[in-house]
C-alpha positions as CSV (number, residue, x, y, z in Angstrom):
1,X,49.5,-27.4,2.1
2,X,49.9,-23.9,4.0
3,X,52.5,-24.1,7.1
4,X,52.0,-21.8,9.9
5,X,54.2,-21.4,12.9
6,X,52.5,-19.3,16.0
7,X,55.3,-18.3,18.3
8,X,54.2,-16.9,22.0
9,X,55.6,-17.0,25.3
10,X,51.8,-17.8,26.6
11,X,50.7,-20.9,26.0
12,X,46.9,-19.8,25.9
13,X,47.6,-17.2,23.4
14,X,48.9,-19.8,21.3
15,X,46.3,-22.1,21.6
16,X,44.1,-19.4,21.2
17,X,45.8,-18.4,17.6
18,X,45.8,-21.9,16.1
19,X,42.3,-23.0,17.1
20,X,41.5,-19.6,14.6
21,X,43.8,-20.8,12.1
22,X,42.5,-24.3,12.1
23,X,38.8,-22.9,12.1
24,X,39.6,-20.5,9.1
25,X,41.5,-23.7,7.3
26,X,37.5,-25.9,7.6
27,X,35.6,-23.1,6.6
28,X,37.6,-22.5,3.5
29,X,38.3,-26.0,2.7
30,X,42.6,-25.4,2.9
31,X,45.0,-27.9,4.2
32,X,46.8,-26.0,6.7
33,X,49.3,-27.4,9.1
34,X,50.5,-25.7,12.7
35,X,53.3,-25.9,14.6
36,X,53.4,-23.9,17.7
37,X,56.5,-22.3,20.0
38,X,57.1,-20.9,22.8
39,X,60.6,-19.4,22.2
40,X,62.2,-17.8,19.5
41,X,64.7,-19.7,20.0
42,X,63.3,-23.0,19.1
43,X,61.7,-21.2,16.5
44,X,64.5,-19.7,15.0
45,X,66.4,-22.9,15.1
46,X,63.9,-24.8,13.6
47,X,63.6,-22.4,10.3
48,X,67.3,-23.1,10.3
49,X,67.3,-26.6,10.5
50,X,65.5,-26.3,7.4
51,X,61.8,-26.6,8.2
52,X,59.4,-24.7,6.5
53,X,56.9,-22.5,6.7
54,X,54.7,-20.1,4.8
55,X,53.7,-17.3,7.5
56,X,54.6,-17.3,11.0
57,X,52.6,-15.3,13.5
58,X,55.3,-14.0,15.8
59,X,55.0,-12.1,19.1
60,X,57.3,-9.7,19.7
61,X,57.3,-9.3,23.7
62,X,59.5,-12.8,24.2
63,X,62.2,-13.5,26.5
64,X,65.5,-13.5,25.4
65,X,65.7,-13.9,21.9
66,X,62.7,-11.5,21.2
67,X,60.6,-11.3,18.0
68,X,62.2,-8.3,16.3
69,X,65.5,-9.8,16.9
70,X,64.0,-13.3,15.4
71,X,62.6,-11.5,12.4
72,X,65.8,-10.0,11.5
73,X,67.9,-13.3,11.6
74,X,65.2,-14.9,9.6
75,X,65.8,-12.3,6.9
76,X,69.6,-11.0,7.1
77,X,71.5,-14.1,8.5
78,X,69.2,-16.9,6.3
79,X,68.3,-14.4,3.5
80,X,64.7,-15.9,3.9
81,X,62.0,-13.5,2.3
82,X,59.8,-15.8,1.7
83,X,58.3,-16.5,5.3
84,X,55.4,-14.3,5.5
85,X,56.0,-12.5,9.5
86,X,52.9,-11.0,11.6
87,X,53.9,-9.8,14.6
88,X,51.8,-9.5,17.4
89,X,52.0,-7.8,20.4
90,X,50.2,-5.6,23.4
91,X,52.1,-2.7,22.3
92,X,51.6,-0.5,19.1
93,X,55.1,1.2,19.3
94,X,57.6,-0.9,17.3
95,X,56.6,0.6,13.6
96,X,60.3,2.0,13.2
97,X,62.2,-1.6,14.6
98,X,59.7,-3.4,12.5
99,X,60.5,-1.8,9.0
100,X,63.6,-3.9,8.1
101,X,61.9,-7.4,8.9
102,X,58.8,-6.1,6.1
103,X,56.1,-7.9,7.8
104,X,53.0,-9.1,6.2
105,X,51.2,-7.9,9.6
106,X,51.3,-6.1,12.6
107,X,48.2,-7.2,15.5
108,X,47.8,-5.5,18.7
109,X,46.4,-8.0,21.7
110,X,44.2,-8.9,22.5
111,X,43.7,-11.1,19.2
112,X,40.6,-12.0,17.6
113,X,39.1,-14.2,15.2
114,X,38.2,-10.7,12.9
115,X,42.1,-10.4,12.8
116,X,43.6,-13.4,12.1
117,X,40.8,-13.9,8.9
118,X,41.7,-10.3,7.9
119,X,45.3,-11.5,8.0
120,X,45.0,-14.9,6.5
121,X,42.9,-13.8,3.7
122,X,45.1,-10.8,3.1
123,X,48.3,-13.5,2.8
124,X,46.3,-15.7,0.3
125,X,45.4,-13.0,-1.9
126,X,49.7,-11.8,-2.0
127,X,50.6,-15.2,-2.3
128,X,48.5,-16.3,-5.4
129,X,51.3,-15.3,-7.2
130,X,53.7,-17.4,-5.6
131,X,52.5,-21.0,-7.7
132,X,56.1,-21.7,-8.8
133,X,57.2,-24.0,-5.4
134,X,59.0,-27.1,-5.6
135,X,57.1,-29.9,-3.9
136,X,59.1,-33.0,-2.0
137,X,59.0,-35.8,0.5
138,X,61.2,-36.6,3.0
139,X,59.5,-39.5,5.0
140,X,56.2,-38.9,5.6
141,X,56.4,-35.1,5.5
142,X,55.5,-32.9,2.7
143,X,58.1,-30.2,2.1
144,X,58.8,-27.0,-0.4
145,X,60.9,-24.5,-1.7
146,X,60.2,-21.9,-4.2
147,X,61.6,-22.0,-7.4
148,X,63.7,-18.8,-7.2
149,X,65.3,-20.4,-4.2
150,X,66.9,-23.6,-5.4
151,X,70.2,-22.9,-7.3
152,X,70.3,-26.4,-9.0
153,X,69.7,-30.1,-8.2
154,X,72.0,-32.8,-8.2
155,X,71.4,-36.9,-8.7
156,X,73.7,-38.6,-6.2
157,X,72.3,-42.4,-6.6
158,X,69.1,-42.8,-4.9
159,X,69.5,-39.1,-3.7
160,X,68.5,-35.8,-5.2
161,X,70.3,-32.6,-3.6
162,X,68.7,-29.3,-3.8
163,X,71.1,-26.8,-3.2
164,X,70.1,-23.0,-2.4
165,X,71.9,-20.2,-0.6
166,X,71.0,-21.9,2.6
167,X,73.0,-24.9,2.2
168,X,71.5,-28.3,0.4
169,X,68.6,-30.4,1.5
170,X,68.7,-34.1,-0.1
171,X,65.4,-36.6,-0.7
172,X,64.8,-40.1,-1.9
173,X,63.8,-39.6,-5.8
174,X,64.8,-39.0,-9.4
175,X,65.3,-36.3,-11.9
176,X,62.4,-37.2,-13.7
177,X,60.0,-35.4,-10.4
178,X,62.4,-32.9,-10.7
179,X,62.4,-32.0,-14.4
180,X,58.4,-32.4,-14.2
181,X,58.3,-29.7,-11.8
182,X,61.1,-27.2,-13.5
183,X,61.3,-27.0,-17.2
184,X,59.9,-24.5,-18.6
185,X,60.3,-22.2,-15.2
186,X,63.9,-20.8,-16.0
187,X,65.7,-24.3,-15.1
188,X,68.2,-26.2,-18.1
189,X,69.2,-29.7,-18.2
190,X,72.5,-29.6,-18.6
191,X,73.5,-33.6,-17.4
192,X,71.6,-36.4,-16.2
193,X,72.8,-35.4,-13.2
194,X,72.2,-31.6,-13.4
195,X,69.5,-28.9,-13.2
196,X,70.5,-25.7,-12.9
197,X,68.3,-22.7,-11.9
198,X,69.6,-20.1,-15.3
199,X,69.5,-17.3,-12.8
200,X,71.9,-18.2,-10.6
201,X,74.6,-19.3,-13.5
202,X,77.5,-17.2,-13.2
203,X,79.4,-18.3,-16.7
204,X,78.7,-20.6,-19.8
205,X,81.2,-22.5,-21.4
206,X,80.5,-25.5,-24.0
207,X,80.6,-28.3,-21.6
208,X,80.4,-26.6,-18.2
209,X,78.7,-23.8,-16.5
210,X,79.9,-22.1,-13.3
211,X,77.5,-21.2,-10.6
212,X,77.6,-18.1,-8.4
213,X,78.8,-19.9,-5.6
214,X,81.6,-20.8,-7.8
215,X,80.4,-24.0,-8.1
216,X,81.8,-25.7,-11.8
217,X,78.9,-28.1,-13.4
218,X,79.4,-30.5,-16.4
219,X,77.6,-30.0,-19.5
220,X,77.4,-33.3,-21.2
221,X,77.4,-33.6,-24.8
222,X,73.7,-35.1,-25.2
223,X,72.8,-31.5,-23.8
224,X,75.3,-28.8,-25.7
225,X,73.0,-28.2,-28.3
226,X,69.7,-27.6,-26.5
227,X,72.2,-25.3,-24.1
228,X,73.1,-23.2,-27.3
229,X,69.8,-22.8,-28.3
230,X,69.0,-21.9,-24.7
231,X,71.4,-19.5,-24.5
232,X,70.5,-17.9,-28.4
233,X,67.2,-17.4,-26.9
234,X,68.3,-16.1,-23.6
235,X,70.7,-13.5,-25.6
236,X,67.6,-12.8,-28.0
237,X,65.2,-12.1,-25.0
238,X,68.3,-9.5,-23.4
């Protein structure tokens, strides 16, 4: 499932956009869900709140909170690089404002059906190397992080907590969909409580590691050996 915002103070231009998207999604067989805004406001809150999405096509001409200003909140205040931004606009003059958001795109209006394949195309080909997502429900909705995002997970009874720089998201499962998806991609058991992403492990001790965020996790003794060897290998890779 691909998740694409369109964000456009004219409503027709955003109907416009997602009926291409939705076309290009049939003709290549892709599961592609839209959600469309007409702020960046709302749009900005709702990447906040947590809701995902791969590429956002963004114009830059809105009211208020304009798309330049979005960009740069969605990639200094939520440390998001993982949203793929084109911007569009009626202008061709914001190269120099644009460099710091490093957009996938930049389309000049009026858009067409030529650009928006040229632009979808050119973010599947990038983003074949990006396979190494995390995959979970909450309801009836499909959700996902990268991999290089989540810091560690955490069993609280029914309850697994995935925590990343952004704060910790929570979903009804077990450790056993979370292990399925993470060993052997740079995540250690360390509890049957615990998986902790080894890049984002500040210290190792026997039976704890701290995180970055100076978060202190427990070790338990079932795991101490398979840490060891973890860490032998780690110091034998360095």
């Amino acid at each position: 499932m691909i998740r694409v915002a369109v964000c456009d103070d004219e409503i027709g231009t955003c109907s416009d956009i997602e009926k291409m998207i939705l076309d290009f999604a049939k003709s290549h067989a892709l599961q592609i869900e839209t959600e469309v805004f007409y702020s960046g406001e709302t749009l900005y809150c709702s990447i906040q709140d947590n809701c995902i999405f791969d590429i956002v096509f963004l114009d830059i001409q809105l009211f208020q909170l304009d798309g330049v200003q979005v960009g740069k909140q969605i990639r200094e205040q939520l440390g998001n690089e993982n949203i793929s931004i084109v911007y569009i606009s009626s202008k061709d003059t914001y190269a120099m404002s644009l460099f710091q958001v490093r957009p996938l795109d930049f389309l000049i209006k009026p858009i067409t059906e030529e650009k928006i394949v040229a632009t979808l195309e050119k973010f599947m080909r990038l983003n074949e190397t990006k396979k190494n997502t995390f995959y979970f429900n909450i309801g009836k909705s499909i959700y996902k992080l990268y991999l290089d995002e989540i810091r560690y997970f955490a069993c609280n009874g029914k309850k697994i907590e995935i925590y990343t720089g952004n704060g910790m998201t929570e979903f009804y499962g077990n450790m056993h969909e979370v292990t399925e998806q993470t060993i052997g991609k740079g995540f250690w058991v360390i509890h049957k409580s615990f998986v902790v992403n080894a890049m984002y492990v500040a210290a190792y001790h026997y039976d704890s590691v701290q995180m970055i965020d100076g978060m202190v996790l427990p070790i338990s003794q079932k795991y101490r050996k398979a840490m060891k060897n973890c860490l032998t290998e780690l110091y034998r890779k360095g």
